[in-house]
N, C-alpha and C positions, 0 to 999 in steps of 0.2 A: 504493500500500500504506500502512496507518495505521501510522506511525511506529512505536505501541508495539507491530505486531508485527515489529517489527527489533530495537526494544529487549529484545523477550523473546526471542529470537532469541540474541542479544548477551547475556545472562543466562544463556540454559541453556549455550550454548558454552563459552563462560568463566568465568562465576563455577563453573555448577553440574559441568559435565561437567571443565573445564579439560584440553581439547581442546588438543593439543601438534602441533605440525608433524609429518609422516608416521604420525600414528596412524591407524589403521583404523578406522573409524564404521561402525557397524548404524545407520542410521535407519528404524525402523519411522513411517507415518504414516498418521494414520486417513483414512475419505472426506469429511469435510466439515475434516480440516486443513491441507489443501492450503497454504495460505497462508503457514501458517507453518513448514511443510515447505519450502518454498521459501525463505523468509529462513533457516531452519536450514542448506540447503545452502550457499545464498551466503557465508552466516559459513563452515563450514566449508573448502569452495572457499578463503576469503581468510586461512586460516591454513593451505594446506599438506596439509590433511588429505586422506585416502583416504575413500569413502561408497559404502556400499554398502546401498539402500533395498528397505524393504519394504513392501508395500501392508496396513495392518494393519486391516481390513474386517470387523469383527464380525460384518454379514452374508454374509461367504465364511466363515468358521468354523461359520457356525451351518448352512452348507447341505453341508460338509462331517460335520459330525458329524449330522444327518438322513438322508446317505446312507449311514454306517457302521450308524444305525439301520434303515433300511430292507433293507440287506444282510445284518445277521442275524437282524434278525426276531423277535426275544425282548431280553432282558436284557442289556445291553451290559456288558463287563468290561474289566478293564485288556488282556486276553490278545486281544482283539479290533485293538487297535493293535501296531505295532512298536512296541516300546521305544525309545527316543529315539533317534528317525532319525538317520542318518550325518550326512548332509548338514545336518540344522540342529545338531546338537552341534558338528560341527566348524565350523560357520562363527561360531560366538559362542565356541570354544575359540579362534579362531584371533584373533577382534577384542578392540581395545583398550577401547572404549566402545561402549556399546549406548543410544539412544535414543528414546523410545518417546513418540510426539505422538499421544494422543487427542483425540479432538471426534469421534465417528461420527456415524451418520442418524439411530440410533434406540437410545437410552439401554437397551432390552428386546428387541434384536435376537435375542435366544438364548432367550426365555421359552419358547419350546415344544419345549427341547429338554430331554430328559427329564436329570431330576438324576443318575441312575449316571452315565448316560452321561457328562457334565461331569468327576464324579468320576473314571471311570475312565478318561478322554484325559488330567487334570493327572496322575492316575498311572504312567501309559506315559511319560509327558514329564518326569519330575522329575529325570531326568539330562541334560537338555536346559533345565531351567529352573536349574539350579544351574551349569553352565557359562555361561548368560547371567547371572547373579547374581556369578559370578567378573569379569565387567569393571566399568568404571568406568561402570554403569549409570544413569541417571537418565529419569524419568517425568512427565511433563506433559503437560499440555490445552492446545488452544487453543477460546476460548473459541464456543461453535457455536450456533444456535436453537434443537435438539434438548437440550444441555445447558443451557440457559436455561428452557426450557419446562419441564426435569425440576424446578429448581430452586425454579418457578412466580415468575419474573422477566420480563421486558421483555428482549427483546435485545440493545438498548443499556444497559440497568440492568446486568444481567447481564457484559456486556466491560468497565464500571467496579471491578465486584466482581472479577471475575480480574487485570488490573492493578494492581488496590489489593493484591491479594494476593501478586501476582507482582514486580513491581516497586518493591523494597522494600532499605532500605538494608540489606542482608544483613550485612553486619560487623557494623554497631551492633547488630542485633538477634543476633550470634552473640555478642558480649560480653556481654548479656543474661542469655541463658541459659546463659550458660557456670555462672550462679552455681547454677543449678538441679541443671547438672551435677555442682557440687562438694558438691554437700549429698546427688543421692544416690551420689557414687562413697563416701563415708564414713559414709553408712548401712549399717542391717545389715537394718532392716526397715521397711515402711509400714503405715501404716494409712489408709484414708478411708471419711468416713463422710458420711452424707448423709440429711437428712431431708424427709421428705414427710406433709404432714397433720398436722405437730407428732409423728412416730413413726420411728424411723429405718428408711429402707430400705436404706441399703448400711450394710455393715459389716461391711469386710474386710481381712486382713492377708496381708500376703503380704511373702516374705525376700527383700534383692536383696545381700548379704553376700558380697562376692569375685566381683560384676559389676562393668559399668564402663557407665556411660551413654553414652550417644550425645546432643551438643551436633548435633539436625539443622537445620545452617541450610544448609539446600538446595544442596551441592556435597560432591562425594565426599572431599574433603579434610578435610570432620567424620564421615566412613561416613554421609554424608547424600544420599538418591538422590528426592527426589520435590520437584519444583518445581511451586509454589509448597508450602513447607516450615516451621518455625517451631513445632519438638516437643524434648521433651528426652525422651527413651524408654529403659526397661532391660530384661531380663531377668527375671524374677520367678520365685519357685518357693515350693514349701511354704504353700499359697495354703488360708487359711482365712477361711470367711463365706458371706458374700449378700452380691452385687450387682445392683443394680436398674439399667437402663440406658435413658433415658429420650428419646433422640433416636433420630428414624429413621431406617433404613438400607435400604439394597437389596441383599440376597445373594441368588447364584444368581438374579438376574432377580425373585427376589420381595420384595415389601416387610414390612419385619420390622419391629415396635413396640413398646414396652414389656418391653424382655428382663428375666427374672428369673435370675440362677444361685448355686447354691448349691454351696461347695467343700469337701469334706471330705478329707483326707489328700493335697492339693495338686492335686485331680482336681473336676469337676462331677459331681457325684451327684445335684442333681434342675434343672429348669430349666424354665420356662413362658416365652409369647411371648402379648401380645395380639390380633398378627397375622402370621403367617406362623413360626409355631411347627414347622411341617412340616419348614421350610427352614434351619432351628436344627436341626433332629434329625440334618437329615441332615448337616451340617455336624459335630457333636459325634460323629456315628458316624463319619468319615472313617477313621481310625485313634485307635489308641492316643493319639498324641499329640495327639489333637483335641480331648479334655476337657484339656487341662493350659493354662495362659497363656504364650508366649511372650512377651508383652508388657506393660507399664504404661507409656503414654506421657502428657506431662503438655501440654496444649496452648497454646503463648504467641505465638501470631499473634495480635495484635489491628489487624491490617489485614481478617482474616476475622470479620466483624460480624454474621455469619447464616449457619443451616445450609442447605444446598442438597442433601442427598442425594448426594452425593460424598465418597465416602470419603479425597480426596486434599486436600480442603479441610473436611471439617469435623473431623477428629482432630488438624487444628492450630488450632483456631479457641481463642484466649483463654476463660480460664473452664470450659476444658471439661477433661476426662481420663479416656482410654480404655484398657482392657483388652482383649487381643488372648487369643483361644484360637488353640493351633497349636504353628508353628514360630517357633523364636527365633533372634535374630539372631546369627552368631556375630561381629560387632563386639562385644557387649557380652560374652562370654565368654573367660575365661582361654585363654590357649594352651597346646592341646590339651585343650580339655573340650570336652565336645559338651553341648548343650545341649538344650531342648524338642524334639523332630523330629517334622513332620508335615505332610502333603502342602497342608496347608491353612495358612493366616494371614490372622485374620478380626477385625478392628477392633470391639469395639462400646462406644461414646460415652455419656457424664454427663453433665450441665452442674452444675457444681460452682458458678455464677452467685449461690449463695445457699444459706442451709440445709447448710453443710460446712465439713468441715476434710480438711486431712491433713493426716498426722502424720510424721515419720520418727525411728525412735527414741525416739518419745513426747513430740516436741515440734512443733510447729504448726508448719510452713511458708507453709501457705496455708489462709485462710479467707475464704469466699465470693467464689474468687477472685482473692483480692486475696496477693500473697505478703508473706514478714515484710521485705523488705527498698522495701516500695514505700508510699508515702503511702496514708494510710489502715486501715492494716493492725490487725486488734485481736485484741489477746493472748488 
């Protein structure tokens, strides 16, 4: 076995999950993670722990929700599944950590499974995803052919880039950001803007006033649950502008490009897509809370040197900063406030690399990238 997958192994145990003697482990593990399913067991095994795994097989879901469609034969709805099955609520109510190691066959294993249908199984399940949401969850890759290929990498290129990203001195980089965090726990508001062709395309503000950011360096001890990690992320609301979002992504199995969204009264009121605008629609129609932002995250990995179409590594990639439509986290929420709510939480990515500022409170923290406390920086 190659060393760094014991090292990563040895990372999500410890640093990220902080996996204690007699806790109870879910490990979910895709079909081509095998590998480091196995060194996750062995760490676990050699602290004590309880594991209890799951085969988590993108292509068993997708031939699963094919046959819910093929059994009713029209339009599938939330009313067509139970509501969150006994037996998986309770089994992620009952665990301490839940782990979940991607690397599947085929990055688009579910492309032909029509969009309600998707929508309306996360529907059925949202009492089943919010009791796995209630442990000490965390989400990682192990690096696969299938996700190299998607990336358009070398396979070996490819396990350089998840190491470099994954293995990573996590402290120092939490000391980091922690300072990002303190600029926005004591903001009231952002603004970033961003030009393209000498004419600004984003320019937008949004309140984060009585949130509290999340320092995520990839362990639950910062409400940080996705390894490899390296974002500082809040809550936003009252969300006014246009933002242009210039990196591409893969939702619902389709690939999206060039997002436009426009916010009026803290909602999306119009939006275009160069490609896969279908798959935006339907995502904004989810519910109510699918035009509003749960999210502004600001992304300070520069261990992540290129985007791969991964949404777990490129909303942390340096230079970059992403708005989520959806649901918000209630880490960055006062206690007892409920926050953005909606069945969905959908990342989409800037590169702020050039041509930007942001603002908070009407003063520059970062410009092209580069923030005011780091060499380089200009006023």
């Amino acid at each position: 076995m190659d060393e760094r997958v014991r090292e990563h192994a040895e990372v999500l145990v410890d640093w990220s999950a902080r996996v204690e003697a007699g806790d109870d482990v879910v490990v979910s593990v895709a079909e081509d993670a095998h590998e480091l399913g196995v060194a996750v067991a062995e760490a676990l095994g050699e602290r004590g722990a309880n594991v209890t795994t799951l085969y988590g097989s993108a292509e068993l879901s997708r031939a699963y929700l094919k046959g819910v469609e093929a059994e009713v034969d029209g339009d599938v709805d939330a009313d067509d599944f139970d509501a969150d099955p006994a037996v998986d609520r309770a089994m992620f109510e009952a665990a301490d950590a839940y782990l979940r190691i991607g690397g599947g066959r085929n990055t688009t294993a579910s492309a032909d499974v029509d969009r309600p249908t998707r929508q309306a199984h996360a529907k059925a399940r949202q009492g089943v995803r919010e009791a796995r949401m209630d442990t000490d969850w965390v989400s990682t890759v192990h690096p696969t052919r299938s996700l190299a290929q998607q990336a358009g990498m070398a396979y070996e290129e490819y396990q350089e880039f998840v190491y470099d990203a994954v293995l990573r001195d996590w402290e120092a980089l939490a000391e980091e950001m922690a300072r990002m965090k303190g600029v926005l726990d004591d903001g009231k508001a952002v603004r970033i803007v961003t030009e393209r062709d000498g004419a600004p395309d984003t320019d937008v503000t949004m309140s984060i006033a009585g949130r509290t950011a999340v320092n995520s360096a990839a362990s639950v001890a910062y409400d940080s649950h996705n390894l490899p990690s390296g974002e500082v992320f809040t809550a936003p609301y009252d969300t006014e502008g246009e933002a242009f979002f210039d990196v591409p992504m893969t939702i619902d199995a389709t690939r999206v490009r060039n997002v436009h969204l426009i916010f009026e009264g803290g909602e999306v009121v119009d939006f275009s897509a160069e490609a896969g605008e279908d798959a935006l629609a339907d995502i904004l129609d989810t519910d109510e809370g699918a035009r509003r932002l749960g999210e502004l995250g600001i992304g300070m990995n520069r261990g992540i040197d290129r985007f791969t179409d991964s949404i777990l590594f490129d909303e942390k990639m340096g230079d970059t900063v992403h708005l989520a439509v959806g649901r918000a986290y209630d880490a960055c929420l006062p206690e007892g406030e409920s926050g953005n709510d909606s069945a969905v939480h959908v990342d989409m990515i800037t590169d702020v690399s050039a041509d930007s500022r942001m603002e908070v409170d009407g003063e520059v923290v970062q410009r092209n990238g580069t923030f005011r406390w780091e060499d380089g920086f200009e006023e």
